[in-house]
C-alpha positions in Angstrom: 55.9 -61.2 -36.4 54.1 -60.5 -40.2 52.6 -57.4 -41.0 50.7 -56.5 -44.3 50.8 -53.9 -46.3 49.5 -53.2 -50.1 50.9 -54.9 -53.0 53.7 -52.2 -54.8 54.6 -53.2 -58.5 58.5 -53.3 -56.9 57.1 -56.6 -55.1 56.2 -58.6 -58.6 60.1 -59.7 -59.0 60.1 -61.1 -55.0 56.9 -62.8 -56.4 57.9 -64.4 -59.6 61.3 -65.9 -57.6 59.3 -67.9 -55.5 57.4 -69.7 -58.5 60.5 -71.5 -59.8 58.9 -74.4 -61.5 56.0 -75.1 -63.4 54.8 -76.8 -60.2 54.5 -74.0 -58.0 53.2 -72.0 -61.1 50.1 -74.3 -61.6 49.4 -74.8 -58.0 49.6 -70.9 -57.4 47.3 -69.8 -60.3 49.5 -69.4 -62.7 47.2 -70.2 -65.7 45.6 -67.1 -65.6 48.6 -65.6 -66.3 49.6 -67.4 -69.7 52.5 -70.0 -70.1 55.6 -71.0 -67.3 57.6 -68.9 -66.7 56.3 -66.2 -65.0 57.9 -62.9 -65.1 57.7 -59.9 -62.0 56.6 -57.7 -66.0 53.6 -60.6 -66.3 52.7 -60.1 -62.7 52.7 -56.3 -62.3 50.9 -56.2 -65.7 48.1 -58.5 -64.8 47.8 -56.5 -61.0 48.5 -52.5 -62.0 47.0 -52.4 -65.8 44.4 -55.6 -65.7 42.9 -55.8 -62.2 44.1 -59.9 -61.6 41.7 -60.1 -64.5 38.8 -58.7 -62.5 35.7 -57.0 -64.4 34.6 -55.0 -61.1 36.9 -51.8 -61.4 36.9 -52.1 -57.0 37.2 -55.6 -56.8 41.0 -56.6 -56.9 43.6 -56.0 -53.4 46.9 -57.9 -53.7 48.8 -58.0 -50.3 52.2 -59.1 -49.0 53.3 -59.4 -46.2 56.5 -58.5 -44.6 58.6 -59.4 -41.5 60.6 -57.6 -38.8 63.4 -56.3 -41.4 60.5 -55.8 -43.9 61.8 -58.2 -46.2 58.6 -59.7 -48.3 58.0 -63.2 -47.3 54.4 -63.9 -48.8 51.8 -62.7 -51.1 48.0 -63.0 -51.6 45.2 -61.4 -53.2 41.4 -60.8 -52.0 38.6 -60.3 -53.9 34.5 -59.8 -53.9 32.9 -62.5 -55.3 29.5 -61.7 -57.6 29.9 -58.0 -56.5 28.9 -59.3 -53.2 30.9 -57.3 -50.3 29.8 -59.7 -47.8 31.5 -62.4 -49.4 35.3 -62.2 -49.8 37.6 -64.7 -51.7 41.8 -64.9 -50.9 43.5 -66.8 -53.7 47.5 -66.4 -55.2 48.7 -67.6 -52.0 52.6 -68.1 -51.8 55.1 -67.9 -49.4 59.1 -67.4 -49.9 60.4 -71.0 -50.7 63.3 -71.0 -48.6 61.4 -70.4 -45.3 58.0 -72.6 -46.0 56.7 -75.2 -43.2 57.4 -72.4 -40.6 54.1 -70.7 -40.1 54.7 -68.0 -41.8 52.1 -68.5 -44.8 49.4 -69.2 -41.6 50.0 -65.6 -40.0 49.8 -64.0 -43.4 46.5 -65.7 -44.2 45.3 -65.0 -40.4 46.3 -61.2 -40.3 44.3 -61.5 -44.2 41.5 -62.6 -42.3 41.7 -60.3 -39.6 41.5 -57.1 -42.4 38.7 -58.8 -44.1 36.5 -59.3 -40.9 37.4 -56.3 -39.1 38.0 -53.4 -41.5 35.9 -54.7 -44.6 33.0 -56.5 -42.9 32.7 -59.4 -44.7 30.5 -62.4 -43.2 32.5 -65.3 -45.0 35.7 -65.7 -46.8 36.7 -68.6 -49.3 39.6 -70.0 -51.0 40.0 -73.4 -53.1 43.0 -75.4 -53.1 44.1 -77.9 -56.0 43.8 -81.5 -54.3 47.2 -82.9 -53.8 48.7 -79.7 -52.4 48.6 -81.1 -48.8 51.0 -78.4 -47.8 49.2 -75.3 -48.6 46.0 -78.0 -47.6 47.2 -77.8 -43.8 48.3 -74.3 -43.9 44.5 -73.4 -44.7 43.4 -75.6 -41.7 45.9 -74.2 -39.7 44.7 -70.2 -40.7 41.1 -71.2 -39.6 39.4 -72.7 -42.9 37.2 -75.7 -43.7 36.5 -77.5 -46.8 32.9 -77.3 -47.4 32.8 -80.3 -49.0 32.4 -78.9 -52.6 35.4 -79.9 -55.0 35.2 -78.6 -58.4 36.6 -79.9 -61.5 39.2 -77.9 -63.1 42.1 -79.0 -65.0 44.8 -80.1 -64.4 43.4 -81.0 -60.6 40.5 -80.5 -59.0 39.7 -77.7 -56.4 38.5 -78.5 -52.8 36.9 -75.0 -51.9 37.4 -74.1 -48.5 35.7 -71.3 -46.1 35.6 -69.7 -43.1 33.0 -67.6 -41.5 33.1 -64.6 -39.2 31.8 -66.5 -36.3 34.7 -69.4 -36.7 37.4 -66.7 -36.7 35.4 -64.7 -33.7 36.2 -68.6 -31.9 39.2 -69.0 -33.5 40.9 -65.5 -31.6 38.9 -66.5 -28.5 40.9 -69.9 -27.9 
């Protein structure tokens, strides 16, 4: 059982361990932040003093979410997308390395999607996912979302966008 809570900068060094190699660093965002490695300084810099790089000065929420002995097992941002509050995207997805493949990066993203339909009001959130990340690929699926059939070229891979709607996740709690 996951909960959420707000992003504290005493998270970042929890984050950065996860993103061991430059792997996980390019598949997680990590060119935003500069060059491999990443350090929890980097990542508390770029959330608490730059706003994930946001120009809207409301318009960045990092979360992570913790389990029963509230140890932090994953992280994720939200934000507005063209100062639209009806349309939300999640993105810096990552879960704990030593306990992926067991759901727990699904609940995170489905309590996410939970706060964002229920509390903020959106109609529609979005995330992309580099192709050839198959694992964070099903997770997606598994939390609810659909690619929308856009990819968009980026280097160094491509980015399937996904969505999912209010109604979807209105069916999805109903099944």
């Amino acid at each position: 059982m996951l909960r959420l809570r707000p992003y504290k900068s005493c998270d970042a060094a929890k984050i950065a361990e996860w993103i061991r190699d430059e792997d996980v660093f390019l598949k997680w965002g990590g060119q935003l932040f500069g060059d491999f490695p990443i350090s929890a300084e980097i990542i508390d810099k770029k959330y608490r003093l730059q706003n994930g790089g946001c120009t809207e000065p409301d318009n960045f929420y990092p979360w992570v979410a913790i389990d029963e002995e509230n140890c932090v097992v994953g992280h994720f941002i939200m934000r507005y997308l063209r100062g639209d509050h009806r349309l939300l995207r999640f993105g810096w997805v990552v879960v704990d390395d030593t306990i992926r493949g067991k759901g727990y990066g699904t609940e995170m993203l489905r309590l996410g999607l939970r706060y964002a339909f229920g509390i903020l009001g959106v109609d529609k959130v979005t995330l992309g996912v580099f192709e050839g990340n198959e694992r964070a690929h099903s997770c997606y699926r598994k939390a609810g979302f659909s690619d929308t059939g856009e990819v968009v070229e980026k280097q160094p891979w491509n980015v399937i966008e996904m969505a999912i709607t209010r109604d979807r996740m209105t069916e999805i709690q109903g099944e």
